[in-house]
Legacy VTK file of the C-alpha trace (Angstrom):
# vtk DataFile Version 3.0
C-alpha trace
ASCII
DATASET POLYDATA
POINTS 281 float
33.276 6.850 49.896
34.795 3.773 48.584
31.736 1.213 50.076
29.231 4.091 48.614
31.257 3.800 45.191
31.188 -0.049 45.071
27.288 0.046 46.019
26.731 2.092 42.876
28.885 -0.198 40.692
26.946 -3.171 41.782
23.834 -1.080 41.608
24.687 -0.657 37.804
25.676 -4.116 36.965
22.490 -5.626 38.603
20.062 -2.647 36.318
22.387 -3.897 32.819
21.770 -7.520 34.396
18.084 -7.287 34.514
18.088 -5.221 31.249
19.988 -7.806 29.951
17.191 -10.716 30.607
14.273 -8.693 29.827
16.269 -7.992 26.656
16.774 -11.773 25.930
13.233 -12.984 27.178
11.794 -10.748 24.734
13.791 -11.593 22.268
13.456 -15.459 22.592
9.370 -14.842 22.500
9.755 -13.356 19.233
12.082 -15.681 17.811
9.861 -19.086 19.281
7.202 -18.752 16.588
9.690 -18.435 13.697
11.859 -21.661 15.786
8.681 -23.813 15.619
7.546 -23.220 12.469
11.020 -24.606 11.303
10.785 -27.516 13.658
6.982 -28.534 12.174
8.078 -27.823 8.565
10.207 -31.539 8.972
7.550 -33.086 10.638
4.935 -35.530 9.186
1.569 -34.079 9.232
0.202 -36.267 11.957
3.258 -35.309 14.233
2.433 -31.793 13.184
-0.982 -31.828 14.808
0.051 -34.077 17.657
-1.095 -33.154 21.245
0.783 -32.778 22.810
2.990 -31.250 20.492
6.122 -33.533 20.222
9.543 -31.894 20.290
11.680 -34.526 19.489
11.201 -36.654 15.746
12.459 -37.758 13.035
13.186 -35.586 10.496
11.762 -35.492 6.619
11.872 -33.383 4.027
8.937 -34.682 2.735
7.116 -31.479 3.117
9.445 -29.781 1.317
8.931 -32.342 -1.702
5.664 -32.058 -1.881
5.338 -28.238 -1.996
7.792 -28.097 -4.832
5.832 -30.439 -6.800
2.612 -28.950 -5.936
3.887 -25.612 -7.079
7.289 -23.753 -8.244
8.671 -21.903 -5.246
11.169 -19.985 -7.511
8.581 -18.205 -9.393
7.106 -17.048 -6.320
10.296 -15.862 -4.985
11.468 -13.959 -8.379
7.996 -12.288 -8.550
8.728 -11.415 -4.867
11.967 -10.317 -5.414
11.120 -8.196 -8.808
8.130 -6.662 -6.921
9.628 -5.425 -3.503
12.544 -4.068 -5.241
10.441 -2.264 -7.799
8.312 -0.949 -5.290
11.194 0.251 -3.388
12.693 1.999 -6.334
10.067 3.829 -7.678
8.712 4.928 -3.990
12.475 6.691 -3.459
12.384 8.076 -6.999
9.175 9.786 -6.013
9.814 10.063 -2.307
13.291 12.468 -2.680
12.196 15.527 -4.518
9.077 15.113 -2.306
10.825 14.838 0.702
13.832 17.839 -0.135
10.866 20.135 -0.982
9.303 19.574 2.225
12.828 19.660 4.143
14.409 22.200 2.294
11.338 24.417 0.418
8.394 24.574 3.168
5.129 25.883 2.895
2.666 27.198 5.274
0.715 23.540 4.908
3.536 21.481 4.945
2.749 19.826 8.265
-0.313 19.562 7.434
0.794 18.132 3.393
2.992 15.228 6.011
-0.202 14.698 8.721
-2.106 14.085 5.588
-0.040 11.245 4.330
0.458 9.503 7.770
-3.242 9.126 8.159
-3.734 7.397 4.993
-2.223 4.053 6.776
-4.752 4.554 8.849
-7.324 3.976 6.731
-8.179 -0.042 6.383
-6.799 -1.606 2.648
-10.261 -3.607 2.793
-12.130 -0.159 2.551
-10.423 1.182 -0.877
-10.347 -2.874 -1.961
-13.433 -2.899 -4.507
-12.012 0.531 -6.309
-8.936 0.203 -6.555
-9.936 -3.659 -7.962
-12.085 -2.179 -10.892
-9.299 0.758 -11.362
-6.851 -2.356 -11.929
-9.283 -4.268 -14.035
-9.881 -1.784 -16.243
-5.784 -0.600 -16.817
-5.234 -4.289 -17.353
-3.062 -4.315 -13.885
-5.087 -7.666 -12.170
-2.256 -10.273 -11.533
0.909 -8.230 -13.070
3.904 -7.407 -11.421
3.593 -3.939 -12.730
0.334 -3.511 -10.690
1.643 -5.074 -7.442
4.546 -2.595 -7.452
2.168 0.472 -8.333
-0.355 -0.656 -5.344
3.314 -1.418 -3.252
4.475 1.938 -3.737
1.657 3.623 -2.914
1.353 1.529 -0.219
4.868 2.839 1.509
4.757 5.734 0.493
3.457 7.751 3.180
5.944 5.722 5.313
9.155 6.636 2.878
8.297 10.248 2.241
8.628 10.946 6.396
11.658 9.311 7.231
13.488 10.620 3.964
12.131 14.374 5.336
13.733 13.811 9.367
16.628 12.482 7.726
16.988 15.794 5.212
15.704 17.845 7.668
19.153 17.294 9.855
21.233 18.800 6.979
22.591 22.227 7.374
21.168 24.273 4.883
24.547 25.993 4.846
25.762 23.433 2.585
23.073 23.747 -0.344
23.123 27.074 -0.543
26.754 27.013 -0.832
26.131 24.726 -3.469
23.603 26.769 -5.125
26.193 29.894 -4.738
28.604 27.996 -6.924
26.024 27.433 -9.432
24.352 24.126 -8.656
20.847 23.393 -10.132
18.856 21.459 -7.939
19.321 18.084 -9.327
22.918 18.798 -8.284
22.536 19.794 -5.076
20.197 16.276 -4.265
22.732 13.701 -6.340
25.952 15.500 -5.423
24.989 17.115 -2.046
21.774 15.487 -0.597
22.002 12.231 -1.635
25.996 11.410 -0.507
25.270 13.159 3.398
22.019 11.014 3.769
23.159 7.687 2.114
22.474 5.810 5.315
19.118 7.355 5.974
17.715 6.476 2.571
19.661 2.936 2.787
17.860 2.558 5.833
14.315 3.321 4.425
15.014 1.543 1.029
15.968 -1.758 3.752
12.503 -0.906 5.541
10.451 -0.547 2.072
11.917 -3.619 0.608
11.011 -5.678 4.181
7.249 -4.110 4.011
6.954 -5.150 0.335
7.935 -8.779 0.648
5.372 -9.443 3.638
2.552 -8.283 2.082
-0.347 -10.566 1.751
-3.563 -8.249 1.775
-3.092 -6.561 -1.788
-1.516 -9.550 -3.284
-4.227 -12.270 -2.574
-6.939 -9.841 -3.969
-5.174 -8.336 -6.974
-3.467 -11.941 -8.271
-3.891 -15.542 -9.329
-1.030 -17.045 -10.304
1.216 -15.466 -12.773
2.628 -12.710 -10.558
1.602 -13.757 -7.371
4.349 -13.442 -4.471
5.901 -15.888 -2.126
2.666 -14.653 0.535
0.307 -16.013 -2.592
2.398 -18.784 -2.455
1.646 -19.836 1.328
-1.869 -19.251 1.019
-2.133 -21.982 -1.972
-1.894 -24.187 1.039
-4.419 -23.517 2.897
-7.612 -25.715 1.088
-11.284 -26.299 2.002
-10.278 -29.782 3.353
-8.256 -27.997 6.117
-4.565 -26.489 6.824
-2.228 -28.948 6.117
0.361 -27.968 8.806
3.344 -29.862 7.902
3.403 -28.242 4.643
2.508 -25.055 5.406
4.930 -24.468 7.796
7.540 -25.739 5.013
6.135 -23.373 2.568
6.179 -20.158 5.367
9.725 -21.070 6.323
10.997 -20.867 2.637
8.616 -17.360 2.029
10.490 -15.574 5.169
13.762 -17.926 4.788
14.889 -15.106 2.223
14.053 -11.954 3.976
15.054 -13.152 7.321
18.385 -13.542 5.950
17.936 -10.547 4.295
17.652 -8.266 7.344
19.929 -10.100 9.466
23.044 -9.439 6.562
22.023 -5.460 7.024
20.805 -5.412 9.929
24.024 -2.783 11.045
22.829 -0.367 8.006
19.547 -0.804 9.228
20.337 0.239 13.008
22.803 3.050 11.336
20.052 4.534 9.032
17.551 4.571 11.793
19.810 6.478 14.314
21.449 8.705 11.633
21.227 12.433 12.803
20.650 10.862 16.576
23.779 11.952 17.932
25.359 15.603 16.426
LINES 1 282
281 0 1 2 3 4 5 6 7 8 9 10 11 12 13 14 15 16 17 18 19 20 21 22 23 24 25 26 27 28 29 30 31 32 33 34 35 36 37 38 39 40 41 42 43 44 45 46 47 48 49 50 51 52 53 54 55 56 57 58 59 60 61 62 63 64 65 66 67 68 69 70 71 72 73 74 75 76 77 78 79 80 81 82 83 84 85 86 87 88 89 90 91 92 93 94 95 96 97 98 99 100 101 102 103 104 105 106 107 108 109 110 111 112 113 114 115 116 117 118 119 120 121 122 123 124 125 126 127 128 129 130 131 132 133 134 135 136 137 138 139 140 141 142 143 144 145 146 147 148 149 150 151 152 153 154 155 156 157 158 159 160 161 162 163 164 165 166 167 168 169 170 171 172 173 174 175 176 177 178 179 180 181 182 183 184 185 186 187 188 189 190 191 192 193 194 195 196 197 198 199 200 201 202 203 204 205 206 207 208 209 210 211 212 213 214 215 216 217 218 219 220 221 222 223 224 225 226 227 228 229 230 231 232 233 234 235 236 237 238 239 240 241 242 243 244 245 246 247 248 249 250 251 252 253 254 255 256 257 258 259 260 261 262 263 264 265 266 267 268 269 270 271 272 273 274 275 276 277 278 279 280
């Protein structure tokens, strides 16, 4: 018994072992493109396109410089920061009631209502492109931050509305109606009932919307020029009919993800706690 019980012990340690290296190999592939974009972003650009590549140098900032004076990083990174945020806002303000009715007040075709949504991401951005375009020209919404955050919205919607309805639908309905029996509207059952039991869910999806938001390119190289365009307008700027300039490039990506890299890694524990909320009972 006791040389069957050890067997199983080291039969578990070697499974978390191996777990444990696939775990890190993955994660290390991953992490290497982010790790040498850093590393070329202080490089010159003829060490940049060296072959092959060199891994040890002499630092400069020079890239850095030279972006800054070619254009004004900040204003890239408030428009990014004003548009993810007000994307993320008004897709929640729209997202709750839809999501409680769905939870809390189905239909026959409510499946069908949430299928419906999910297949719209399916559908290629390029293929709507040349409506929604005119649709923006004609509202006066081409290179505004009020446009981005409408087309943003939209955009995450589908995505927003589903988790907020698996996270509702875990609730108890016990506990509205008991609301609702002491005499609270529905407004007051979603800010004073809803809203406090699912605060990690919807901090969770607001995380995920905000992270969507800030790294996408598509909608805002088609829809802006310069005076709202985001930090992923800003890389593109350095990409030029002469060539990519590599050096400076990869100084420009590093401070566009520099933010939301940071970002996620600061709640990156109410990100794993929204995502597994309702998980365990």
């Amino acid at each position: 018994m006791a040389v069957n019980a050890s067997r199983a012990r080291r039969s578990v340690l070697n499974r978390k072992l191996v777990l444990t290296l696939v775990a890190w190999t993955i994660a290390l592939m991953m992490f290497f493109p982010i790790f040498w974009m850093f590393l070329t972003s202080f490089k010159t650009e003829a060490e940049a396109i060296s072959t092959p590549p060199s891994l040890f140098f002499t630092p400069s900032i020079d890239g850095y410089i030279e972006i800054q004076a070619r254009a004004d990083y900040f204003k890239y990174a408030l428009n990014s920061v004003v548009i993810s945020l007000g994307a993320t806002l008004l897709a929640l303000l729209i997202a709750i009631p839809s999501a409680y009715s769905m939870a809390f007040l189905p239909t026959k075709r409510t499946q069908t209502t949430l299928l419906w949504m999910l297949s719209t991401k399916m559908l290629p951005s390029v293929g709507v492109l040349l409506p929604v375009y005119l649709i923006f020209r004609d509202l006066g919404l081409l290179d505004s931050r009020t446009g981005l955050i409408i087309i943003y919205m939209l955009m995450n919607l589908p995505i927003v509305v589903w988790m907020l309805y698996t996270f509702f639908k875990d609730i108890p309905k016990d506990i509205l109606e008991a609301g609702r029996m002491d005499g609270a509207s529905t407004l007051q059952e979603i800010f004073y009932l809803l809203l406090p039991l699912t605060l990690p869910g919807i901090a969770s999806t607001g995380l995920l919307c905000v992270i969507l938001s800030w790294n996408e390119a598509f909608w805002s190289l088609n829809l802006t020029t310069s005076n709202a365009a985001p930090l992923t307008a800003y890389i593109a700027s350095f990409s030029s009919p002469e060539g990519l300039f590599w050096a400076k490039l990869s100084a420009a990506s590093t401070l566009a993800v520099a933010p939301i890299l940071i970002f996620g890694w600061m709640t990156q524990k109410q990100m794993v706690r929204g995502l597994t909320f309702g998980a365990v009972k």
